[in-house]
C-alpha angles and dihedrals in degrees: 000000000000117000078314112134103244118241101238129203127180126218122203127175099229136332113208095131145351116285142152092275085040096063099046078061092061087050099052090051080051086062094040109027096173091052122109126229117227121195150156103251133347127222103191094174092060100052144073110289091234087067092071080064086067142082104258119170130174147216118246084264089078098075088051109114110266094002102161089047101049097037101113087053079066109070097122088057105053104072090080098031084069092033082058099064113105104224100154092120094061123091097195118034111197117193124189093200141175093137129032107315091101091070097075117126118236140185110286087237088050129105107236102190109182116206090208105201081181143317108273109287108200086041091056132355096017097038096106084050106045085048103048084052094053128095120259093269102058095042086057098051092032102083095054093040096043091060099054090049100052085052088054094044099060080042094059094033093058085052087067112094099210129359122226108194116209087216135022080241083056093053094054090054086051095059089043103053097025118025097228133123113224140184118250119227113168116236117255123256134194098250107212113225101173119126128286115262129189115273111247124205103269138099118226134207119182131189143052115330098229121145098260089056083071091203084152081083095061101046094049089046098051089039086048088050097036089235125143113259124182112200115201124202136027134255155137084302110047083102101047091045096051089055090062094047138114147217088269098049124096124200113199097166123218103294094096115127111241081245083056088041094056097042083063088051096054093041097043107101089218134346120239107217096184088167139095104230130168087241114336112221099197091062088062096043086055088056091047079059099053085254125151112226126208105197145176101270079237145101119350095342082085092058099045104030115071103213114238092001112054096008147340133251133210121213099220138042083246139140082217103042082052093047096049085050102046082055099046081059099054087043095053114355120191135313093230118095106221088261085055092051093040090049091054093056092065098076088076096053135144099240086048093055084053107050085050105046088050090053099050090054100055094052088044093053081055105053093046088055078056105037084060097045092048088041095072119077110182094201108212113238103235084253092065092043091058098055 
């Protein structure tokens, strides 16, 4: 591509509210600010305002009724939707992927660099538990449809020119499902650098309550112990979950503002992380909050809590192997003062994930200019050869 600007698209799976993998897309836009964003549906209501500033185009799916509500139910669907989209005119395609975007179609001159959040999971690793945990009618349906899509799945991931893995755990799975090695760039968090504030005698858990959170672990644990326990976000389970509670234990659902959120975070005495995630962005808000995390010895924890220092792990999805834990760290707690454990969190900044995206780019730009020139091979007829 020569000293040429490249034109740049960005590729999401869906946008209908600001999550973790939502965010790594705005920063993305922050790196490449002329850049669309293509995606499967939009949700504008349920995004920053500052989103409707940007480029946003969607696949057919999204004139569907209720699009941006029923989505997930259309998982079968979505290989062509993103197949669908025409972008022949970029010369570097960028996905943020853990579903389907991946599977986009570019110029064969053109650099397709996948930000991988994680291999399917209902389509490989997850798939017996998702499954165990469906309704009748898609367990029914799932096998059959499941097949076809993993196909699907190693075809559109050959088509990806270089991997970036949000976690080390991320990159092995990577190289499971899909035999590929990839680069690892952790994800970017919203570092809170508000002032220190005193502890206050309560545990905290933030984020959706869905089945493979496992929350349901730290609210047994802190009833069990008869220890306070404020539970953040809404979900499936919310039912299910308030029903196993305790007197100790507060539900606030998920309408906090993200100012609400952080003051939590500063006042928790320490932040109880039960699930298995790919990387886990709310165990990294807490220690930009001076926060102490117990977490699940598993996934990206590993890769964002310091044990002993920053935050303590527990060796089993267990209440006891909470609770021990929960009490190993009253006994002991952890050797970070909260500007050590704040100061850890920022090496998962913003501004980091940036400045290495955009380098990346760049090197991998580079290699692909490369990669095309070493590929062809003119073979000299002997003729040739003789003069």
């Amino acid at each position: 591509m020569g000293n040429k600007k490249p034109k740049v698209a960005i590729v999401h799976d869906w946008l209908v509210g600001y999550a973790g993998g939502d965010r790594v897309v705005d920063c993305m836009h922050h790196v490449f600010p002329d850049a669309p964003i293509y995606t499967l549906v939009y949700d504008k209501d349920n995004m920053p305002a500052w989103f409707r500033d940007y480029d946003i185009r969607t696949t057919y799916i999204q004139k569907l009724p209720f699009a941006t509500r029923i989505y997930r139910s259309l998982l079968p669907w979505m290989p062509a939707a993103f197949e669908a989209l025409d972008l022949s005119e970029y010369d570097l395609v960028l996905s943020s992927c853990s579903s389907c975007s991946k599977g986009v179609i570019t110029r064969p001159d053109a650099v397709h660099i996948c930000y991988c959040h994680t291999p399917i999971r209902y389509v490989w690793d997850f798939y017996y538990t998702y499954r165990a945990n469906a309704n009748w009618l898609v367990r029914a349906v799932m096998p059959h449809q499941m097949y076809k899509l993993r196909q699907w799945d190693k075809c559109a991931a050959d088509r990806v020119d270089y991997f970036i893995a949000n976690s080390r755990y991320i990159a092995r799975r990577i190289k499971k499902y899909y035999r590929r090695d990839s680069d690892v760039i952790y994800p970017c968090v919203h570092i809170n650098e508000s002032p220190f504030v005193p502890k206050e005698d309560f545990y905290l858990t933030v984020g959706r309550l869905t089945w493979y959170k496992r929350v349901d672990l730290a609210v047994a644990a802190c009833t069990k112990l008869g220890r306070r326990l404020v539970v953040i976000g809404g979900g499936g389970e919310e039912t299910r979950l308030r029903a196993l509670a305790g007197p100790t234990v507060t539900f606030l659902g998920g309408g906090l503002t993200d100012e609400e959120v952080r003051g939590y975070y500063l006042r928790a005495r320490a932040f109880l992380f039960p699930g298995e995630e790919d990387f886990g962005i709310t165990p990294v808000e807490a220690q930009s909050a001076g926060t102490p995390v117990l977490a699940y010895g598993r996934g990206g924890a590993c890769e964002t809590v310091e044990d002993g220092r920053t935050g303590l792990l527990f060796d089993a999805q267990t209440v006891e192997s909470l609770t021990e834990c929960i009490r190993r760290f009253e006994a002991g707690g952890v050797s970070g003062t909260p500007e050590e454990i704040r100061a850890h969190s920022r090496r998962f900044s913003e501004q980091r994930f940036e400045e290495e995206l955009r380098a990346y780019c760049e090197r991998r730009l580079a290699d692909w200019d490369q990669e095309l020139h070493d590929c062809a091979h003119v073979v000299r007829s002997p003729l040739e050869e003789s003069k």
